[in-house]
Every structure is written in C-alpha cells, then in structure tokens.
PDB file with one MODEL, atoms N, CA, C and O in Angstrom:
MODEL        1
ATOM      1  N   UNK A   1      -5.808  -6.325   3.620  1.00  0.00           N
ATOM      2  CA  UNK A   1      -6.372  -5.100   3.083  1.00  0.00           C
ATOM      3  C   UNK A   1      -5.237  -4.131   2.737  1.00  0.00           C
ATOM      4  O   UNK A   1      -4.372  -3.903   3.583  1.00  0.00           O
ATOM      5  N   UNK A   2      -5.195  -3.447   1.312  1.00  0.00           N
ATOM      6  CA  UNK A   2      -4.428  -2.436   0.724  1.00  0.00           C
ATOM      7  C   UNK A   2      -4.762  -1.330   1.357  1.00  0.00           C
ATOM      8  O   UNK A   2      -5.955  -1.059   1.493  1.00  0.00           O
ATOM      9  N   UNK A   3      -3.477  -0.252   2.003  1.00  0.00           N
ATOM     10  CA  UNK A   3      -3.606   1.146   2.343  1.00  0.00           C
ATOM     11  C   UNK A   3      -3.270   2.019   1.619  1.00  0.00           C
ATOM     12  O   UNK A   3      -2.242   1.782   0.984  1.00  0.00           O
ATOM     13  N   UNK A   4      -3.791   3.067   1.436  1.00  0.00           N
ATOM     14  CA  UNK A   4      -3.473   4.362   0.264  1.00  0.00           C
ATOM     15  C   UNK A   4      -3.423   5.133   1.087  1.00  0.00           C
ATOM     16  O   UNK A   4      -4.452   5.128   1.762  1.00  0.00           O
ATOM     17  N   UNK A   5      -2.431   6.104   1.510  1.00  0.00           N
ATOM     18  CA  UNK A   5      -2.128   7.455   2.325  1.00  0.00           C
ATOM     19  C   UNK A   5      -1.567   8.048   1.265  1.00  0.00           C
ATOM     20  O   UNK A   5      -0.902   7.451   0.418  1.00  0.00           O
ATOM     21  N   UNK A   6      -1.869   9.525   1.272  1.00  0.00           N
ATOM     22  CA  UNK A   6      -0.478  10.412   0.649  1.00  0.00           C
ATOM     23  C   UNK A   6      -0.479  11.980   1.485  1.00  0.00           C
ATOM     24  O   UNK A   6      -1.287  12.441   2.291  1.00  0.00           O
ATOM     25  N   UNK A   7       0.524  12.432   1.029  1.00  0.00           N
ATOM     26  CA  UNK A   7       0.535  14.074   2.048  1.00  0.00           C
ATOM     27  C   UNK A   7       1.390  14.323   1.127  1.00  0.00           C
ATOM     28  O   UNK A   7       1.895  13.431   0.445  1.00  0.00           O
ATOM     29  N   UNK A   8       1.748  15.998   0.953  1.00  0.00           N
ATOM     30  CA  UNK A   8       1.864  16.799   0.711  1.00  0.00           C
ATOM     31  C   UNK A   8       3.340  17.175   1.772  1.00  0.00           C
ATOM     32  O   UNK A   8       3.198  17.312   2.987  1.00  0.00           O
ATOM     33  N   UNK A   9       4.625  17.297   1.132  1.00  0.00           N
ATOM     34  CA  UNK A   9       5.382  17.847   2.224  1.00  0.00           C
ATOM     35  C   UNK A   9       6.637  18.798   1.221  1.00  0.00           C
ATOM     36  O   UNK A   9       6.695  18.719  -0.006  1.00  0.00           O
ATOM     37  N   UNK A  10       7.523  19.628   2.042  1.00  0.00           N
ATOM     38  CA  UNK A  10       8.708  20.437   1.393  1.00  0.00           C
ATOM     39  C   UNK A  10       9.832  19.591   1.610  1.00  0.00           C
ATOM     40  O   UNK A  10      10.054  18.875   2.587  1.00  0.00           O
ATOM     41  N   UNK A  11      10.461  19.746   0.663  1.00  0.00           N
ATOM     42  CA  UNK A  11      11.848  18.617   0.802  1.00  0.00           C
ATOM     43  C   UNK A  11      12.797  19.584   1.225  1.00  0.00           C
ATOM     44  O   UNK A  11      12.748  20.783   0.955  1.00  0.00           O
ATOM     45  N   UNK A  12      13.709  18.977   1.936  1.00  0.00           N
ATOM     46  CA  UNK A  12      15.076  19.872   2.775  1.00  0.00           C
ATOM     47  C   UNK A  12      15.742  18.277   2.547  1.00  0.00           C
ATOM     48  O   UNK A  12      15.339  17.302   3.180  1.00  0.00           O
ATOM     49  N   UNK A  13      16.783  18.229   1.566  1.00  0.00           N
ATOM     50  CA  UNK A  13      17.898  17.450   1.302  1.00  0.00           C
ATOM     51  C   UNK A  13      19.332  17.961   1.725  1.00  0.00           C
ATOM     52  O   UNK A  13      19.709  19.056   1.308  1.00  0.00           O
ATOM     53  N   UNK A  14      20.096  17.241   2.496  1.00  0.00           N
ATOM     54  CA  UNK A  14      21.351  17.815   2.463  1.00  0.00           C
ATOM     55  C   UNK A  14      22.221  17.248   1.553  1.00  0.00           C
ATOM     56  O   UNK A  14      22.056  16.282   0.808  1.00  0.00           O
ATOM     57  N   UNK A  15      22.924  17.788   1.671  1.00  0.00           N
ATOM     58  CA  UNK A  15      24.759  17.768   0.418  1.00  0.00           C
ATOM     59  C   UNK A  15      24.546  16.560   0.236  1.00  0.00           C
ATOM     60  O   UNK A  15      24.116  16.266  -0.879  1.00  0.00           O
ATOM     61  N   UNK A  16      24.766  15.420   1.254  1.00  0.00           N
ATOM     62  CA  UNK A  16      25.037  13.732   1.409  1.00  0.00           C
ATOM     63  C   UNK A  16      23.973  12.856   0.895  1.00  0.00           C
ATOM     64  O   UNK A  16      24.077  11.643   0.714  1.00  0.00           O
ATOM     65  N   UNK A  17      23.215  13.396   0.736  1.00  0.00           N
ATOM     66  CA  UNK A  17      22.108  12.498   0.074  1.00  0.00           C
ATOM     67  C   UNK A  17      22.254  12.112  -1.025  1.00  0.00           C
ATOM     68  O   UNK A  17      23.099  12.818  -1.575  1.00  0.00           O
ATOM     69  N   UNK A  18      21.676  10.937  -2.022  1.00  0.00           N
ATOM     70  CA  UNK A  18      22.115  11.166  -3.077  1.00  0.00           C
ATOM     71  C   UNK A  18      20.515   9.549  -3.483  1.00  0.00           C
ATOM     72  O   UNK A  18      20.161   8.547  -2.862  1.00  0.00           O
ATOM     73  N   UNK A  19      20.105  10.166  -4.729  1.00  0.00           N
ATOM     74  CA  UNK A  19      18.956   9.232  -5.255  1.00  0.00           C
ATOM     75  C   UNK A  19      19.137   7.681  -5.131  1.00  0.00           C
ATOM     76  O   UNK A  19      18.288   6.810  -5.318  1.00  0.00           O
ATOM     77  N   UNK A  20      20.499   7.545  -4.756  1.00  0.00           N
ATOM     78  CA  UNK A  20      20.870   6.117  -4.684  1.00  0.00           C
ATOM     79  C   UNK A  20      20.483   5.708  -3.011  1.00  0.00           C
ATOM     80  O   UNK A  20      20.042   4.719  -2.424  1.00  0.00           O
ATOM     81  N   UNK A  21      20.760   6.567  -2.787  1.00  0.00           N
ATOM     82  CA  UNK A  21      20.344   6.169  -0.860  1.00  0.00           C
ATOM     83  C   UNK A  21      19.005   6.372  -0.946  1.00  0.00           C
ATOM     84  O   UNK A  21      18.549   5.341  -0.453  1.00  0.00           O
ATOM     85  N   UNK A  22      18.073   7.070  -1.270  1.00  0.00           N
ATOM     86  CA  UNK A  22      16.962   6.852  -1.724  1.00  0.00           C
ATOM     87  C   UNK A  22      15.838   5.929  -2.362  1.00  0.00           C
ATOM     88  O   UNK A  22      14.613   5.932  -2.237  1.00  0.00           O
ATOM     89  N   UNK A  23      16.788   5.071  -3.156  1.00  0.00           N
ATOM     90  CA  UNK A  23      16.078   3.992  -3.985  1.00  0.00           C
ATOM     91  C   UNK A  23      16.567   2.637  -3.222  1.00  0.00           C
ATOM     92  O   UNK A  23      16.102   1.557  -3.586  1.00  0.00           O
ATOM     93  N   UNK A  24      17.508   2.709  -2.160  1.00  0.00           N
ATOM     94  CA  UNK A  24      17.629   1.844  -1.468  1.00  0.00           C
ATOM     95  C   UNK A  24      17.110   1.863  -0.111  1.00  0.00           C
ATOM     96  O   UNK A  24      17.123   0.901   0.657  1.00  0.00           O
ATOM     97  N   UNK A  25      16.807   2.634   0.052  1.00  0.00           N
ATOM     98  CA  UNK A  25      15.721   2.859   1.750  1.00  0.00           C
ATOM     99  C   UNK A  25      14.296   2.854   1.375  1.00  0.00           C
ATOM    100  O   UNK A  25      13.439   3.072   2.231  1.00  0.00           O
ATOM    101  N   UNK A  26      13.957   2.590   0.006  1.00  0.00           N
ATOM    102  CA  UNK A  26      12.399   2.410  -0.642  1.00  0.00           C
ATOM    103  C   UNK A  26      12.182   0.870  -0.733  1.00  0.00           C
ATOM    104  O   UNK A  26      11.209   0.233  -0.330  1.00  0.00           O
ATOM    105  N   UNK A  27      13.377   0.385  -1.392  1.00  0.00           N
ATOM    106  CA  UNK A  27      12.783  -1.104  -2.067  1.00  0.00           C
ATOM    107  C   UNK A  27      12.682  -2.136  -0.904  1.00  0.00           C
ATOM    108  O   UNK A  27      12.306  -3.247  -1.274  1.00  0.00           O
ATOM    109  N   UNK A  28      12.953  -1.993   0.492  1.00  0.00           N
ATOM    110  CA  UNK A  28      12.207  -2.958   1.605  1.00  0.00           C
ATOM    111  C   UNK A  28      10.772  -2.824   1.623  1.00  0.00           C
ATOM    112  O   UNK A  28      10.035  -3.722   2.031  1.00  0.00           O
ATOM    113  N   UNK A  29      10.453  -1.951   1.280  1.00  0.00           N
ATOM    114  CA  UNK A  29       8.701  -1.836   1.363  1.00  0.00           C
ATOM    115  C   UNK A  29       7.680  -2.673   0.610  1.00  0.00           C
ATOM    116  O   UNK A  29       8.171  -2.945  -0.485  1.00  0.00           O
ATOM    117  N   UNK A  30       6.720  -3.085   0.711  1.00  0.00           N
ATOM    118  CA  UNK A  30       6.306  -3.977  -0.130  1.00  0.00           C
ATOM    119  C   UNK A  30       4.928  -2.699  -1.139  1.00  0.00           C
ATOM    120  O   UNK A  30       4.195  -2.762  -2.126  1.00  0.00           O
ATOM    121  N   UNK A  31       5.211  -1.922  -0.299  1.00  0.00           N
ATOM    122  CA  UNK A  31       4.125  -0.654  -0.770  1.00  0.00           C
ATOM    123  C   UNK A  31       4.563  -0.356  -2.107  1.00  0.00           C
ATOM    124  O   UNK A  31       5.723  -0.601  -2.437  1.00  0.00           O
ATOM    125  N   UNK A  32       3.634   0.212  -3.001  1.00  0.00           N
ATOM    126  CA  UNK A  32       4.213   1.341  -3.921  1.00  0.00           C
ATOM    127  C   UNK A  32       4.343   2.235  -3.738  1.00  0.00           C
ATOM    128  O   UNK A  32       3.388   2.719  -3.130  1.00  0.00           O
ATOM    129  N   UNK A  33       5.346   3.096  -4.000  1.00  0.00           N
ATOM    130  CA  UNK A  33       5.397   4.728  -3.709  1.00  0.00           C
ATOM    131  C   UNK A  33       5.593   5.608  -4.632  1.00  0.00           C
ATOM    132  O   UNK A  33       6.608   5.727  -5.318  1.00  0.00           O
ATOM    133  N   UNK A  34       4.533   6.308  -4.675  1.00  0.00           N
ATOM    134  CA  UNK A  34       4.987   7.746  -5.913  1.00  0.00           C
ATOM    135  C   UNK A  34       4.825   8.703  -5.171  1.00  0.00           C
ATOM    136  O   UNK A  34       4.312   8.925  -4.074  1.00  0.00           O
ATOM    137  N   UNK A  35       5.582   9.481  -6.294  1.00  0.00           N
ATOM    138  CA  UNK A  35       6.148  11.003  -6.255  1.00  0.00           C
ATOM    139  C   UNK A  35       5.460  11.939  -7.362  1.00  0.00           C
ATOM    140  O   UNK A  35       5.750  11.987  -8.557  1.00  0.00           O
ATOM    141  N   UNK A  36       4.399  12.734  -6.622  1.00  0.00           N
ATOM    142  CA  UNK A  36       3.907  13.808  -7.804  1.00  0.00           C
ATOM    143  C   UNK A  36       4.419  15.098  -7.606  1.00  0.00           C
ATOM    144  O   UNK A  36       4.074  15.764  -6.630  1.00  0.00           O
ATOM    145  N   UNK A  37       5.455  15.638  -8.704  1.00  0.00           N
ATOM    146  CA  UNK A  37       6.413  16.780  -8.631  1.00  0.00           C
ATOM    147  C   UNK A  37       5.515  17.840  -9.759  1.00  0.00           C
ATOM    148  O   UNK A  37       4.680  17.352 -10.521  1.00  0.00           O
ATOM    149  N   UNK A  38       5.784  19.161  -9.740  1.00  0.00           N
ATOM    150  CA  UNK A  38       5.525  20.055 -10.346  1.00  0.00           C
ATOM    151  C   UNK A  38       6.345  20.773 -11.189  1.00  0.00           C
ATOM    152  O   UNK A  38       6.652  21.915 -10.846  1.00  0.00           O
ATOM    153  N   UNK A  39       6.925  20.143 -12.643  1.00  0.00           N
ATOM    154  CA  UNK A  39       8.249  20.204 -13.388  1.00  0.00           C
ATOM    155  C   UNK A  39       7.913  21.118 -14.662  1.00  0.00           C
ATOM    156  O   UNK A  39       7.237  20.910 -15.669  1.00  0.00           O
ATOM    157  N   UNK A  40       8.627  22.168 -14.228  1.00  0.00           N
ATOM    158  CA  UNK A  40       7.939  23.391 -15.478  1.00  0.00           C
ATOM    159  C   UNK A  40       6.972  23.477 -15.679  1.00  0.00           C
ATOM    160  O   UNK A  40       6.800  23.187 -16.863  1.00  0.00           O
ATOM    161  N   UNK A  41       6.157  23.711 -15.245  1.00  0.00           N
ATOM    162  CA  UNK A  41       4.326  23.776 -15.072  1.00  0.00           C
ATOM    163  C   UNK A  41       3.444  22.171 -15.649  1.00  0.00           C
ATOM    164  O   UNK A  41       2.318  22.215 -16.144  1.00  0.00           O
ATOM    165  N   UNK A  42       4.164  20.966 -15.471  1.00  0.00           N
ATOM    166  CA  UNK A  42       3.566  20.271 -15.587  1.00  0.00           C
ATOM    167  C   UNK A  42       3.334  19.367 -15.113  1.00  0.00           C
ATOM    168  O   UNK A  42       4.502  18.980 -15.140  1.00  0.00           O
ATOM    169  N   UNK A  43       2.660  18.306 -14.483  1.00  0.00           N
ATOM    170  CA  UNK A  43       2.424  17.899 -12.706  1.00  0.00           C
ATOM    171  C   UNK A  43       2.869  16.180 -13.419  1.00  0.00           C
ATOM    172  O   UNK A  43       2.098  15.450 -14.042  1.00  0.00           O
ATOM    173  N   UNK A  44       4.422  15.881 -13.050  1.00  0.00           N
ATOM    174  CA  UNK A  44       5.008  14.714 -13.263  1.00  0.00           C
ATOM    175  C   UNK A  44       4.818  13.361 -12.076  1.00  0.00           C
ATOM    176  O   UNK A  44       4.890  13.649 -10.882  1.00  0.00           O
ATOM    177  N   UNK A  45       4.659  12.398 -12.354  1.00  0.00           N
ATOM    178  CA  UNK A  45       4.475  11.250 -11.618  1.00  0.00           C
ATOM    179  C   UNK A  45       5.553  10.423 -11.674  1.00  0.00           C
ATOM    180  O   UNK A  45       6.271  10.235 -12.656  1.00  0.00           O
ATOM    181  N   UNK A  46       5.663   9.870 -10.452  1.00  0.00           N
ATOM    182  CA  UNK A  46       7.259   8.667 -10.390  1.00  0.00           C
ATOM    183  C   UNK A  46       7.064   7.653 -10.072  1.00  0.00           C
ATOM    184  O   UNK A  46       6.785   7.981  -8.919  1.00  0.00           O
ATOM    185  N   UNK A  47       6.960   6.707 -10.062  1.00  0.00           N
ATOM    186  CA  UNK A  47       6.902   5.268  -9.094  1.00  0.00           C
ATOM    187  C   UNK A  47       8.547   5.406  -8.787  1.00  0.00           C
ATOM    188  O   UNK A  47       9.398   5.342  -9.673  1.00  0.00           O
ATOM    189  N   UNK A  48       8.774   5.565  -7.649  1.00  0.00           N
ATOM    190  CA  UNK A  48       9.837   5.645  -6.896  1.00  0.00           C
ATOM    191  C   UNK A  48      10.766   4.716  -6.743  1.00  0.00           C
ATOM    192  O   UNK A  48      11.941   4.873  -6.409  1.00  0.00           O
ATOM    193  N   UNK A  49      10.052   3.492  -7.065  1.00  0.00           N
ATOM    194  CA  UNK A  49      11.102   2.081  -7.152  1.00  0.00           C
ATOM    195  C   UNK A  49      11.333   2.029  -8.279  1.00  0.00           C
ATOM    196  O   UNK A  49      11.173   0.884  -8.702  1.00  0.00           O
ATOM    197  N   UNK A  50      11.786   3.043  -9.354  1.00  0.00           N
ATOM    198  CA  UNK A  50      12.140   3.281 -10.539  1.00  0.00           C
ATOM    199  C   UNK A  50      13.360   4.201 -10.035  1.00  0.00           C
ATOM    200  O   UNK A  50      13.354   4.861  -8.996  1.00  0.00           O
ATOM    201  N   UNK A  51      14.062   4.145 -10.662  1.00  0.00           N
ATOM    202  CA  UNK A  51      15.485   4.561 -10.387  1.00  0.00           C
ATOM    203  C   UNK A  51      15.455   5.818 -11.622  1.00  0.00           C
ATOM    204  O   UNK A  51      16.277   6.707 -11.400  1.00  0.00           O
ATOM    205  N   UNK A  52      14.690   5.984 -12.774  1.00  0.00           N
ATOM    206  CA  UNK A  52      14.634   6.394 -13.789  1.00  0.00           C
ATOM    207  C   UNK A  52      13.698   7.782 -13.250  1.00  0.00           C
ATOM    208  O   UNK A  52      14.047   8.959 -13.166  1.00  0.00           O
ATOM    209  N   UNK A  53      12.697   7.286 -13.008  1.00  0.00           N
ATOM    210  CA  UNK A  53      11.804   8.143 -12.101  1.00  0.00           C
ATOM    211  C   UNK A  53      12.129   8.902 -11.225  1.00  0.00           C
ATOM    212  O   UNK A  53      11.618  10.006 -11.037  1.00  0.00           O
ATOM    213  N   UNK A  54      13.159   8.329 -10.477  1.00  0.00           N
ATOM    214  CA  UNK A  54      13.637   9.392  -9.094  1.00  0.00           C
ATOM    215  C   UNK A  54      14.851  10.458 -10.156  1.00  0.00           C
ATOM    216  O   UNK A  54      14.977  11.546  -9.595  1.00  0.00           O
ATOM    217  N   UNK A  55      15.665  10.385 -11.409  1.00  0.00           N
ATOM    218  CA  UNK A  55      16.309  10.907 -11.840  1.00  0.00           C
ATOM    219  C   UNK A  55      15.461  12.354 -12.608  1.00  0.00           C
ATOM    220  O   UNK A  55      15.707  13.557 -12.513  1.00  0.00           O
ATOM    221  N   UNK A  56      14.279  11.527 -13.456  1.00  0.00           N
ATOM    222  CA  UNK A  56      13.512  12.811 -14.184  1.00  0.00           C
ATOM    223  C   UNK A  56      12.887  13.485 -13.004  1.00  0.00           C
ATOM    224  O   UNK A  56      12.781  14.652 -13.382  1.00  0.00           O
ATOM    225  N   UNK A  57      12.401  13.406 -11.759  1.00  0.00           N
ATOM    226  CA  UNK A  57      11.651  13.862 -11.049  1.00  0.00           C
ATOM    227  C   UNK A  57      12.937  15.207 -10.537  1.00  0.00           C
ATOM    228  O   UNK A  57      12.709  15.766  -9.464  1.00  0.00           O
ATOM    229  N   UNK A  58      13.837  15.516 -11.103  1.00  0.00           N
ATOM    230  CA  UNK A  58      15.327  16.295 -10.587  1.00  0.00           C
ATOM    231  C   UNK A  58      14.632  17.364  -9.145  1.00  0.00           C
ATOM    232  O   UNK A  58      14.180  18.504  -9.035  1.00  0.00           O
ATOM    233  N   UNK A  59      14.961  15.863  -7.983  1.00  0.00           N
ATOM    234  CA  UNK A  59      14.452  16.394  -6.598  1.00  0.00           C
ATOM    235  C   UNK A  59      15.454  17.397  -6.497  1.00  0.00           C
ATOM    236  O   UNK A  59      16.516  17.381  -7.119  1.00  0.00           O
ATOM    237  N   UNK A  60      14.927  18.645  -5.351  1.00  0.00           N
ATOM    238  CA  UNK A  60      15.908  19.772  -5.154  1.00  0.00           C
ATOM    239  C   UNK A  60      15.523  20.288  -3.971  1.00  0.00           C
ATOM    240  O   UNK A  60      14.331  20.594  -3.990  1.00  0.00           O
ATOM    241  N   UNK A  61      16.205  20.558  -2.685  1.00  0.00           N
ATOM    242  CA  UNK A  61      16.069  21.025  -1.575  1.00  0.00           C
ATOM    243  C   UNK A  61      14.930  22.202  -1.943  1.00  0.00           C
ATOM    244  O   UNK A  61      15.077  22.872  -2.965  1.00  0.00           O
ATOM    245  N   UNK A  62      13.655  22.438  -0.949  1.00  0.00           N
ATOM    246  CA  UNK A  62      12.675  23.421  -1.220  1.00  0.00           C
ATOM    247  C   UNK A  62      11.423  22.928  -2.644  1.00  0.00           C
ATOM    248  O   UNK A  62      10.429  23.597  -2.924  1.00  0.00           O
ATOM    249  N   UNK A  63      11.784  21.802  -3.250  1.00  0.00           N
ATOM    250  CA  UNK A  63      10.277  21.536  -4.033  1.00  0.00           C
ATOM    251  C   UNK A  63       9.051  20.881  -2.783  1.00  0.00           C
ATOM    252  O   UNK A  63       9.258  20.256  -1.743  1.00  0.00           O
ATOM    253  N   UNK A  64       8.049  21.237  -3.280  1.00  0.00           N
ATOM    254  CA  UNK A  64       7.253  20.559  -2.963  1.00  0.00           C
ATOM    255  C   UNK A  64       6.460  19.738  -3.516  1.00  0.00           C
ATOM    256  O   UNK A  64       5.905  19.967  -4.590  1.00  0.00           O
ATOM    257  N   UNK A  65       6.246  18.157  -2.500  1.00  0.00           N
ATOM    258  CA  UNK A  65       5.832  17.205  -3.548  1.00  0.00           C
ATOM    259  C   UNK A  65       5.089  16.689  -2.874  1.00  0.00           C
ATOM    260  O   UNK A  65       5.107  16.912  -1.663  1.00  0.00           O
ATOM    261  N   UNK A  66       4.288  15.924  -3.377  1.00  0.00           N
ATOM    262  CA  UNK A  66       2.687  14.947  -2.948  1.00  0.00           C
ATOM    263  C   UNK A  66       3.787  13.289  -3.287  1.00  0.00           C
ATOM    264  O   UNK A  66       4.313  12.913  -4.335  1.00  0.00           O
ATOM    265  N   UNK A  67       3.773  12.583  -1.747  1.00  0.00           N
ATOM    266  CA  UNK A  67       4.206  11.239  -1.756  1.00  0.00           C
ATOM    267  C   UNK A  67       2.643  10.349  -1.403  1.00  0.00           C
ATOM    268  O   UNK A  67       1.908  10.600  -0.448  1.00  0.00           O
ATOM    269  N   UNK A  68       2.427   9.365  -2.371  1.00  0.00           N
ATOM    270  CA  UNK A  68       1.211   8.399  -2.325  1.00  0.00           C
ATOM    271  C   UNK A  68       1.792   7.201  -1.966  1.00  0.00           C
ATOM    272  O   UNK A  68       2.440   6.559  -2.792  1.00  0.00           O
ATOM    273  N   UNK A  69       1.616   6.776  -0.689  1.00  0.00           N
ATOM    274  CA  UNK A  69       1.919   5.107  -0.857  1.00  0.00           C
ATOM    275  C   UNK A  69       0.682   4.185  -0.735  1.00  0.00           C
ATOM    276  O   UNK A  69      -0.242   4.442   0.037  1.00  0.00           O
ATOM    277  N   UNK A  70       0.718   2.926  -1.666  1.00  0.00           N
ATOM    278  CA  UNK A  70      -0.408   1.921  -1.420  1.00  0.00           C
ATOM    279  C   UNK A  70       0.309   0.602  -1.302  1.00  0.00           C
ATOM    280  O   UNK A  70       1.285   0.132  -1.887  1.00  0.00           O
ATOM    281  N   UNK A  71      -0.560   0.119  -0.273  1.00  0.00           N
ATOM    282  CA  UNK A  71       0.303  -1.771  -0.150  1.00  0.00           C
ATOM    283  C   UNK A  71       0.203  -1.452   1.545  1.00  0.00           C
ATOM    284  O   UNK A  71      -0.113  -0.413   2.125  1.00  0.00           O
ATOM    285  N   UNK A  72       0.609  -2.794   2.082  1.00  0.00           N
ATOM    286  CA  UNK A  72       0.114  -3.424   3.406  1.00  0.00           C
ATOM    287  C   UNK A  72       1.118  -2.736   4.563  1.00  0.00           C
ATOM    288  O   UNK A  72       1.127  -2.981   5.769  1.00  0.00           O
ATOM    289  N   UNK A  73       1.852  -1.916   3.909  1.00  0.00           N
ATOM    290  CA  UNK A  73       3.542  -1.119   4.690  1.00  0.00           C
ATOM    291  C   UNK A  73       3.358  -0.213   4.287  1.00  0.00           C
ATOM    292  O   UNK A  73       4.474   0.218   3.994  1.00  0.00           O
ATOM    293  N   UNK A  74       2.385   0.745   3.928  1.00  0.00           N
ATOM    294  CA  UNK A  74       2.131   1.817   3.049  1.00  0.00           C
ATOM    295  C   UNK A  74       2.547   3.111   4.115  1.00  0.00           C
ATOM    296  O   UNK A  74       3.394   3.958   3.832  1.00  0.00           O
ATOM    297  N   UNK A  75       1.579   3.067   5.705  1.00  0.00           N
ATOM    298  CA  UNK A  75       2.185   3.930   6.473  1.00  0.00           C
ATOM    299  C   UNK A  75       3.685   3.803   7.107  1.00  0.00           C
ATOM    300  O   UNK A  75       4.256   4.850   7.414  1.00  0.00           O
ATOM    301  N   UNK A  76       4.193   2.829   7.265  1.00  0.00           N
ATOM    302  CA  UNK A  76       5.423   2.683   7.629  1.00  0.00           C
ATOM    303  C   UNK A  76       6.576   3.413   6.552  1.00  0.00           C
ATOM    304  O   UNK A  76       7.571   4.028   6.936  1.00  0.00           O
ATOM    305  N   UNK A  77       6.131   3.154   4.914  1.00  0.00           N
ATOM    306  CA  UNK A  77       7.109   3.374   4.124  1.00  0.00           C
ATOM    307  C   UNK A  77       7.028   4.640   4.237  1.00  0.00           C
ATOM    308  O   UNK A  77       8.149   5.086   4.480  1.00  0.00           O
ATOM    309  N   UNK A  78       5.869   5.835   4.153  1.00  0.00           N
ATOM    310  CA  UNK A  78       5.672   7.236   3.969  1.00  0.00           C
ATOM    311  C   UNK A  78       6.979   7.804   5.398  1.00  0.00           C
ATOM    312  O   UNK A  78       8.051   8.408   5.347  1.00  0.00           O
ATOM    313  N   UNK A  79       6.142   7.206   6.551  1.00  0.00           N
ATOM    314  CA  UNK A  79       6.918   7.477   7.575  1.00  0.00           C
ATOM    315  C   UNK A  79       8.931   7.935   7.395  1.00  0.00           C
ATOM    316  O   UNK A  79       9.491   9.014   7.592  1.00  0.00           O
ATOM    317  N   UNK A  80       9.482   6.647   6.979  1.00  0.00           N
ATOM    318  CA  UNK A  80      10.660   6.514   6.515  1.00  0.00           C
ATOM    319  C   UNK A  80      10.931   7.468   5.419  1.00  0.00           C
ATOM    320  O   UNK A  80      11.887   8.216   5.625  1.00  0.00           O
ATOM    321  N   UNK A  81      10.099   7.651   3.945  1.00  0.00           N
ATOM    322  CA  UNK A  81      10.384   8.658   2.928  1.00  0.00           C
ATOM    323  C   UNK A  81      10.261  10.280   3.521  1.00  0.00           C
ATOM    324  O   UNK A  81      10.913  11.153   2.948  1.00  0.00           O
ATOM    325  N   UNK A  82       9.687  10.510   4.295  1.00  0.00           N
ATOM    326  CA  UNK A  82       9.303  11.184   4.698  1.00  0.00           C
ATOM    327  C   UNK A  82      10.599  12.102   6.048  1.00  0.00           C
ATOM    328  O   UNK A  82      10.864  13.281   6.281  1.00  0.00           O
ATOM    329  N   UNK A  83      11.030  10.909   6.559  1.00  0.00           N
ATOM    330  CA  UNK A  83      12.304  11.243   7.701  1.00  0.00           C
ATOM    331  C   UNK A  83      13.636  11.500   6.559  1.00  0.00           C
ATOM    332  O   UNK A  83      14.585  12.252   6.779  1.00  0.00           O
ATOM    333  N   UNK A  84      13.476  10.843   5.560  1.00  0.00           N
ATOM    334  CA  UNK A  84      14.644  10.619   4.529  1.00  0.00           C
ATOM    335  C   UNK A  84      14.690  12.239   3.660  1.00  0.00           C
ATOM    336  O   UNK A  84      15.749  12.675   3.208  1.00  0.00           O
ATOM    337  N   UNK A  85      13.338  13.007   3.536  1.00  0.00           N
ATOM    338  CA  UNK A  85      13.357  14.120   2.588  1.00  0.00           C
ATOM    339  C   UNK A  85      13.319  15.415   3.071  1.00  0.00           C
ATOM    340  O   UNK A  85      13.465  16.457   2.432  1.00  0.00           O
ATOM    341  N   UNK A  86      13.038  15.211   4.680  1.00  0.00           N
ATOM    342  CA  UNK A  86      13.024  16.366   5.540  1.00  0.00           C
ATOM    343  C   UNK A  86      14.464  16.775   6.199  1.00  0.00           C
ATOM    344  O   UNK A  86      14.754  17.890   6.631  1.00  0.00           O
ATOM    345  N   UNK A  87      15.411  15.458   6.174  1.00  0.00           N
ATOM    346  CA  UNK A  87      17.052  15.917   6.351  1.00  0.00           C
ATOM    347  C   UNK A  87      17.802  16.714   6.139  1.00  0.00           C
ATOM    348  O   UNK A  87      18.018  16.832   4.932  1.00  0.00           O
ATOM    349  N   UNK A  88      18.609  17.683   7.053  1.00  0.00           N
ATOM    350  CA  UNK A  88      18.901  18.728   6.980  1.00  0.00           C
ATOM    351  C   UNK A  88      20.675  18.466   7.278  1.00  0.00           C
ATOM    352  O   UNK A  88      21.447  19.424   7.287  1.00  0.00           O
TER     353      UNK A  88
ENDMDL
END
C-alpha cells in the first residue's frame, strides 16, 4: 500500500548546505517527493528528485514550503527532508 503525507514547514538552511547534498539524501527513497514553493505570487511545484526542480524552486533560509511524499518510505523520507531543512 502507497502513503501520501505532506506538512507544511519553515526552512532554516545553513551556509553548508548546498542542493547537491539535498538531491543526494532524497534519491535512497523509493517515495516521491515534492516541493510546493510560493515564487512571486505563484504556487510552483518540484519533484525533488529533479535536480532542475530543486534549482527553480531558489530554496532560501525563512520560505515556507508544503513537502508531499507518496511511495512505501514516504514517512521515513519526509522525516529525513525535514531534519535536512530545519538545519541551523
């Protein structure tokens, strides 16, 4: 059976982070994961195992974003994206 969770959280990125450590702490998951950002008043979508996606989505310490994961690791992956965007 497929799981769909998503929440709503504020991102706190530090200096060291970088979209590449990001797109590599995603693709163990067998889940999909998107990212719905709010980009000049217009409500953008990412599939996150897009490398292209995590670039237009231009994450920034203090946005707030809606993460959806679906697939059989769906709570495990949120868990992890989730420890990864709250880093300070």
């Amino acid at each position: 059976m497929s799981e769909s969770i998503s929440q709503t959280i504020k991102i706190q990125l530090s200096d060291a982070q970088t979209i590449m450590d990001l797109s590599q702490l995603i693709q163990k998951y067998d889940a999909e994961i998107f990212l719905k950002k709010n980009v000049h008043g217009s409500m953008m979508e990412a599939n996150l195992k897009s490398i292209l996606g995590l670039i237009n989505l231009q994450l920034q310490g203090n946005d707030e974003v809606t993460v959806v994961c679906e697939g059989p690791d769906a709570k495990e992956a949120l868990e992890a994206l989730k420890d990864f965007l709250k880093q300070q």
